[in-house]
matplotlib code that plots the C-alpha trace (Angstrom):
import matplotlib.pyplot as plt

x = [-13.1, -14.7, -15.0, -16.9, -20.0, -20.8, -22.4, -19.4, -18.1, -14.8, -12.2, -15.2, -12.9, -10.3, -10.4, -10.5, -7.9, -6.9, -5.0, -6.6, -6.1, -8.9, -8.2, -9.0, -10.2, -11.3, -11.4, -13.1, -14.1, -16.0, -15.7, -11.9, -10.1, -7.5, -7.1, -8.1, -7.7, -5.3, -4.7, -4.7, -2.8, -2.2, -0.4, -1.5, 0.8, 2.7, 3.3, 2.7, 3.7, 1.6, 3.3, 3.1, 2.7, 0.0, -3.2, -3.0, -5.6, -3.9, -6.1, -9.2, -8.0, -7.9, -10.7, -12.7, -10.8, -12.7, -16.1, -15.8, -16.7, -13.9, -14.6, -13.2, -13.8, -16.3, -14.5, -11.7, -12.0, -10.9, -9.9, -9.3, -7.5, -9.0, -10.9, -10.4, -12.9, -16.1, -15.5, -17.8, -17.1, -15.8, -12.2, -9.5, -8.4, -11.6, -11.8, -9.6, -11.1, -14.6, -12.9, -12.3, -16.1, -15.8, -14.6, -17.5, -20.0, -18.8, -18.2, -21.8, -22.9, -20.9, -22.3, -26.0, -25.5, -23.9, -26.4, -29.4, -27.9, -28.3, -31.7, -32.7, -31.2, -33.4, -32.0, -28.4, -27.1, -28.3, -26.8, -23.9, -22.9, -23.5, -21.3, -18.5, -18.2, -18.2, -15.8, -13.7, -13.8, -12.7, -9.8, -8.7, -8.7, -6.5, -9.3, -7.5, -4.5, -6.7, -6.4, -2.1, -2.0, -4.5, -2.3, 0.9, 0.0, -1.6, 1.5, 3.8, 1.3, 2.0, -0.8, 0.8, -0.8, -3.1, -4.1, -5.5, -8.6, -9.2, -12.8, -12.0, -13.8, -11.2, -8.5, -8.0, -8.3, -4.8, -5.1, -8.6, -6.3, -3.6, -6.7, -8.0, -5.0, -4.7, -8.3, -7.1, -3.8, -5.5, -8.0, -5.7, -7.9, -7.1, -6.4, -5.3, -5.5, -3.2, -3.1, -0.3, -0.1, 3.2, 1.6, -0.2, 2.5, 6.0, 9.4, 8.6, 5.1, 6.7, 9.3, 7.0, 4.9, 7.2, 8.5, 5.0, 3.9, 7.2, 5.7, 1.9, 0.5, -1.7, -1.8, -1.0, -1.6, 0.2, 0.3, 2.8, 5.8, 8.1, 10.9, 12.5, 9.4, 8.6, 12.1, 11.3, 7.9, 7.6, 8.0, 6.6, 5.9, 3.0, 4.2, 0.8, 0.7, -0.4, -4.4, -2.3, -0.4, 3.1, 4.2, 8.2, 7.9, 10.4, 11.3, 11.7, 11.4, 14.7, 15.2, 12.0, 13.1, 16.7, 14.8, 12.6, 15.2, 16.9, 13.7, 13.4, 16.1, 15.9, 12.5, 13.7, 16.6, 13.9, 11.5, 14.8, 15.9, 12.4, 11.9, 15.5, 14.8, 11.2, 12.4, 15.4, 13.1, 10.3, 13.1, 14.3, 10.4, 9.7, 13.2, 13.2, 9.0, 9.0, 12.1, 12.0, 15.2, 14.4, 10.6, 11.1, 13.6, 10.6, 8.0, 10.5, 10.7, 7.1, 6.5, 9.2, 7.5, 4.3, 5.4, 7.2, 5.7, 5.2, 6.4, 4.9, 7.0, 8.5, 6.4, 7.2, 8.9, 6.4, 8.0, 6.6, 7.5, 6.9, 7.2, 7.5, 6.4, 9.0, 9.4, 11.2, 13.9, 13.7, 16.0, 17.7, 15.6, 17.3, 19.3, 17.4, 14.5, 15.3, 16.8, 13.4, 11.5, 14.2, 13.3, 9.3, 9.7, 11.5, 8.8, 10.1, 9.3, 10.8, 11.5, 13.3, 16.1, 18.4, 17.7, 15.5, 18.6, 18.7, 14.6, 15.4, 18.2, 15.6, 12.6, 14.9, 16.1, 12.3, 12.0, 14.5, 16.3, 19.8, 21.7, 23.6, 27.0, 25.4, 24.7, 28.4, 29.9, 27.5, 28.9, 32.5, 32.3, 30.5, 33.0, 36.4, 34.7]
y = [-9.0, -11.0, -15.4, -18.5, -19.3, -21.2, -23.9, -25.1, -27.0, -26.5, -28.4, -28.5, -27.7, -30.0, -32.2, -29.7, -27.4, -23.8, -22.7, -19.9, -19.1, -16.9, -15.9, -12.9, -11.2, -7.3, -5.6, -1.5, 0.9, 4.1, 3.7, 3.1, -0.5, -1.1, -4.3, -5.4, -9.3, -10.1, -13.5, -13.9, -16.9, -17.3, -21.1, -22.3, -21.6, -19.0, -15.3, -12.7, -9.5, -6.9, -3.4, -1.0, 2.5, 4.5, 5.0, 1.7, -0.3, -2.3, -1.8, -2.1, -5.5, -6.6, -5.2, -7.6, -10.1, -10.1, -9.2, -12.2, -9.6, -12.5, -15.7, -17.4, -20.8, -20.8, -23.5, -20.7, -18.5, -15.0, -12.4, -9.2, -6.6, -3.1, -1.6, -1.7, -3.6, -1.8, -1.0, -2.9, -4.3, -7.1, -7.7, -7.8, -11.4, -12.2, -10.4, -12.4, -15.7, -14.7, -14.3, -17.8, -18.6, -22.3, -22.6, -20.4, -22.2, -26.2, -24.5, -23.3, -26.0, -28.3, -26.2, -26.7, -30.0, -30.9, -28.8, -30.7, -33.6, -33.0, -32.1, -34.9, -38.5, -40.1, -38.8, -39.1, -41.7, -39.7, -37.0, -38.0, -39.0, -35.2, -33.9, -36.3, -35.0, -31.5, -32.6, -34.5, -31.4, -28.5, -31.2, -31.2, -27.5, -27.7, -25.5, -25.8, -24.4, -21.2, -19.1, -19.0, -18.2, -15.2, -14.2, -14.5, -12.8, -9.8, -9.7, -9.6, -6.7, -4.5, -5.7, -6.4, -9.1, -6.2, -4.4, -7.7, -7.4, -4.3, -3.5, -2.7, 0.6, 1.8, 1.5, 4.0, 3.2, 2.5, -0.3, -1.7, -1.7, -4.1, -6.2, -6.6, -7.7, -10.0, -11.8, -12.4, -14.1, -16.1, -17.3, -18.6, -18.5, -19.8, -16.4, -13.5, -10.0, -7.1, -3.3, -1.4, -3.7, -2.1, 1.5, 1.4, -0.9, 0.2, -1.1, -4.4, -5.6, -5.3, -7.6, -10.4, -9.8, -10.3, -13.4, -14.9, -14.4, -16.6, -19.2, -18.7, -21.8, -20.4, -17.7, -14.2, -11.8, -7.8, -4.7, -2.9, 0.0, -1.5, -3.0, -4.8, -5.9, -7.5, -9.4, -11.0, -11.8, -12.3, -15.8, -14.0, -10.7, -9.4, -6.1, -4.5, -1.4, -0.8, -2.5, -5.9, -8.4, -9.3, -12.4, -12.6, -16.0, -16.5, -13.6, -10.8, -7.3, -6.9, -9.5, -8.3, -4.6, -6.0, -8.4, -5.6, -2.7, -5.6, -6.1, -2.4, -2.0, -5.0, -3.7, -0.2, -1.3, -3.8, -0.7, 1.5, -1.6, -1.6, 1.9, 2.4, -0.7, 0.5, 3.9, 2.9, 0.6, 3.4, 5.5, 3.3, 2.6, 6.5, 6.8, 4.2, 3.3, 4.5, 4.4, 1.4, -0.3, -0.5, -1.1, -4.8, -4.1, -1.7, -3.9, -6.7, -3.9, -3.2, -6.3, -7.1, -3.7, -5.2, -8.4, -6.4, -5.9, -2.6, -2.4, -0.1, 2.6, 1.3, 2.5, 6.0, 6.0, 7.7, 11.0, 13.8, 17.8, 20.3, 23.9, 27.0, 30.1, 32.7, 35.6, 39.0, 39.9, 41.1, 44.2, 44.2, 45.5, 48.9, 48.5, 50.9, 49.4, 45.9, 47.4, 48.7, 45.4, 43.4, 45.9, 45.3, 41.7, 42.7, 44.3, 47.5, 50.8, 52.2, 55.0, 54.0, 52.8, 51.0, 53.0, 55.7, 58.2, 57.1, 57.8, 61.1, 61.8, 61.1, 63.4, 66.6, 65.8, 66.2, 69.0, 71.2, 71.2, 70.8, 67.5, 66.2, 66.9, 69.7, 70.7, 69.5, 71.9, 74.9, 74.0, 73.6, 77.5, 78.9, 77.9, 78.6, 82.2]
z = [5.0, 3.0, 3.7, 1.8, 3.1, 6.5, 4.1, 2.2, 5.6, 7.3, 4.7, 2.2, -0.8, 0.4, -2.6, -5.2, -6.7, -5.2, -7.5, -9.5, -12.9, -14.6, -18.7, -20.4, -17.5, -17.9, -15.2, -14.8, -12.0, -12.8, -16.3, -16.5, -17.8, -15.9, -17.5, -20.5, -21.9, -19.3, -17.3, -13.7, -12.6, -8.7, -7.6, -4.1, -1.6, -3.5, -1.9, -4.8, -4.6, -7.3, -7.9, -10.3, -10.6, -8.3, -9.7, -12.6, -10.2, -7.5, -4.9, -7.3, -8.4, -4.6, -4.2, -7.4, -5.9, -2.6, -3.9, -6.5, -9.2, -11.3, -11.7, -8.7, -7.6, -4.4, -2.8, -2.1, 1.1, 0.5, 3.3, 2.2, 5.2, 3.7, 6.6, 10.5, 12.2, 13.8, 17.5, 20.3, 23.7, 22.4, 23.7, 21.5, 22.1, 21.3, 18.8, 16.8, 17.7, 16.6, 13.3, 12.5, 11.9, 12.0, 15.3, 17.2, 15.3, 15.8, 19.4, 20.0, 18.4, 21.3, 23.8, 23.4, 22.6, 26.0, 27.5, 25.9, 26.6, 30.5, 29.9, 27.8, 29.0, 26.8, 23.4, 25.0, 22.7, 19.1, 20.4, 21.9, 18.1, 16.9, 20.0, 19.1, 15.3, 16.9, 19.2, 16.6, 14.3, 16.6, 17.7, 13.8, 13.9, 17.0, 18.7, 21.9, 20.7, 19.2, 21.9, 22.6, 18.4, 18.5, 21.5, 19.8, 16.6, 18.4, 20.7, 17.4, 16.0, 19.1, 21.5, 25.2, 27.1, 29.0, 25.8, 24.1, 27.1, 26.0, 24.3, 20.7, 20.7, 23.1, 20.2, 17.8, 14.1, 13.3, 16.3, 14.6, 11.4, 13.4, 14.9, 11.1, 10.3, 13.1, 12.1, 8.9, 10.0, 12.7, 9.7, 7.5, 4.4, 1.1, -0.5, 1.8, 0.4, 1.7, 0.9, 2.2, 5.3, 6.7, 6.4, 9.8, 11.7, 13.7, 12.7, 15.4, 14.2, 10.2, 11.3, 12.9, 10.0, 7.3, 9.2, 10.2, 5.9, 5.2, 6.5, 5.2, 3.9, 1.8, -1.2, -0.2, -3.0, -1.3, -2.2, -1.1, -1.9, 0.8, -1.3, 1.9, 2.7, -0.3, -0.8, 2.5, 1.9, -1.7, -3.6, -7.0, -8.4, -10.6, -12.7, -13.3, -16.2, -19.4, -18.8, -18.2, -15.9, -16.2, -14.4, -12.9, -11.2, -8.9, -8.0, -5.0, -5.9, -6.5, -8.9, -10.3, -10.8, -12.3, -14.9, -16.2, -16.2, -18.7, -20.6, -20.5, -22.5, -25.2, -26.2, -26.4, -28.6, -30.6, -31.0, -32.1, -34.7, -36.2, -36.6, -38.0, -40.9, -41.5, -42.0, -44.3, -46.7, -47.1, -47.9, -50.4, -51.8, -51.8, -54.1, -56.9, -57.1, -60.2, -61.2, -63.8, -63.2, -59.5, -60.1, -58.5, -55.8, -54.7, -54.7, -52.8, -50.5, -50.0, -49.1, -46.8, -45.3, -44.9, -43.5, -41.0, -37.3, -36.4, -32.5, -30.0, -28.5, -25.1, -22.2, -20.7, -17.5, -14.9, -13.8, -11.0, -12.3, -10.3, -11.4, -9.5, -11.1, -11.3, -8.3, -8.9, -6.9, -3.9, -2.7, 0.2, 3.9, 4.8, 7.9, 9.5, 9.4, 10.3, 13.4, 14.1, 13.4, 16.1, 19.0, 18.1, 18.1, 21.7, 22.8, 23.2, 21.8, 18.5, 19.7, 23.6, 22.0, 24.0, 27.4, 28.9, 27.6, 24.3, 24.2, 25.9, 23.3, 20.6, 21.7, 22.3, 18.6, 17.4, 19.6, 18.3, 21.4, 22.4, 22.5, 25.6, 23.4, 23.1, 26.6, 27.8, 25.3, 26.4, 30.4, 29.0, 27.4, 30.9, 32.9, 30.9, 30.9]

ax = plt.figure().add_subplot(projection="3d")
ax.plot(x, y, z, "-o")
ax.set_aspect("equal")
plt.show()
């Protein structure tokens, strides 16, 4: 996560702007644009949600975002939820009150104030001043009230009332993911960052997340491939592809994915148009350039061309393959054998059969020797004589 520094002062950017809007932004990792001459425009207050297809730079962006590697405004606190937090002793409930900076610090700050004040009578009145801003501060914050919130957001992330005493090394890292997430909310900074956040919470904590963001004060800018999520939580939606930013103000995910399919379809039938009328006047150029009673028609032609804007192809709709390689075919097992293979996987010998006769039947075959029909007819013959 990443915050403004101690030194700008709690509400120290109160009078200025927090909107962003950064122009002709480029943005690369490793060597690879993934956005080139773009604008990034985010209103105060607004909830955006940025999709696009995997691997065009979502999380990257977030990621400049909270480093500051764009031009942002320092006034403007920035949480980013990317990593679980590191696991201590610390309990979870606390935890999430350490988080909001502002408030340990104007409360340690209260602390050894009142404590040198007990030690030094003297310098009582000077001081007394500096405890009473402290004082007055933490009461704008609603300090008192800190403790019930970070209770009630870790209870709506899963947390019972027993688990939020728990150290934090005792939670796994799906649960330090939850307690991130859980700092951040309890912060309440100016821009909130979130990757994925529904992929490491149940059906419950989505719920009284999605519900908790719809109320947000702040910017949230999410990443996310949960469309119900996003038509809850969403106020806008930034379409990423291509190196660029398209904006669809207004709008859930649904909405969103309805206007483009439209605008999908428009500038494949513009591209279509252009290509069909370019391809008719070259035709017509190539025919009669030289042909002197249609020399000027041509040269109207060629310049009508020229004027012309030559559209890009619409942008290929990203598609998965997968391709099997092909087997021969197998014959069919021989009766025989499968019968075998059952009465191994039985555990019983091959050769027993179904019975200690059947195994006896079998050996005096291999022998040579006389079957049990065999023996019956023998008897039969011995005694009619």
């Amino acid at each position: 996560m990443a915050v403004n520094p101690l030194q700008l002062g709690p509400g120290g950017g109160a009078a200025k702007t927090k909107d962003i809007k950064i122009e002709n932004a480029d943005v690369s990792i490793g060597g690879t644009r993934i956005l080139t001459d773009t604008d990034l425009t985010l209103a105060y207050g607004h909830r955006y949600g940025l999709v696009g297809n995997n691997g065009v730079g979502k999380s990257t962006l977030l990621r400049a975002l909270s480093r500051r590697d764009l031009p942002i405004p320092t006034h403007i606190s920035i949480l980013h939820v990317e990593q679980e937090i590191t696991g201590d002793d610390t309990s979870a409930l606390q935890a999430v009150l350490d988080a909001d900076v502002w408030r340990k610090v104007l409360m340690r700050d209260q602390t050894e104030i009142t404590a040198r004040l007990a030690e030094i009578e003297a310098q009582r009145p000077s001081m007394a001043d500096t405890s009473a801003d402290a004082a007055t501060k933490l009461a704008e914050m609603e300090s008192d009230k800190a403790e019930p919130r970070a209770a009630s957001i870790l209870a709506g992330l899963g947390f019972s009332p027993e688990r939020q005493q728990f150290a934090t090394k005792t939670f796994s890292g799906g649960w330090r993911m939850r307690l991130a997430l859980a700092r951040a909310l309890f912060c309440e900074p100016d821009l909130l960052l979130l990757d994925e956040p529904s992929n490491m919470l149940d059906v419950p904590s989505i719920t009284f997340l999605s519900n908790y963001l719809q109320t947000y004060p702040s910017t949230v800018l999410v990443v996310s491939h949960d469309r119900a999520f996003l038509n809850e939580v969403a106020t806008d939606i930034i379409h990423q592809h291509s190196e660029r930013l398209d904006y669809y103000r207004g709008a859930n995910f649904e909405s969103f994915y309805a206007t483009r399919e439209e605008r999908k379809k428009i500038a494949k039938k513009e591209y279509e148009n252009n290509v069909a009328q370019r391809a008719h006047l070259q035709a017509f150029i190539d025919k009669f350039r030289y042909n002197a009673g249609k020399a000027a028609e041509a040269q109207s032609r060629i310049k009508k061309l020229e004027r012309m804007p030559i559209l890009q192809p619409p942008e290929a709709e990203y598609s998965v393959k997968f391709k099997f390689p092909e087997v021969e075919k197998l014959s069919p097992p021989d009766r025989a054998d499968v019968g075998r293979d059952v009465r191994v996987q039985r555990g019983q010998d091959p050769a027993q059969g179904r019975g200690p006769g059947r195994a006896a039947g079998l050996a005096d075959r291999h022998r040579g020797a006389p079957t049990a029909r065999a023996r019956r007819r023998s008897s039969s013959c011995s005694s009619a004589s």
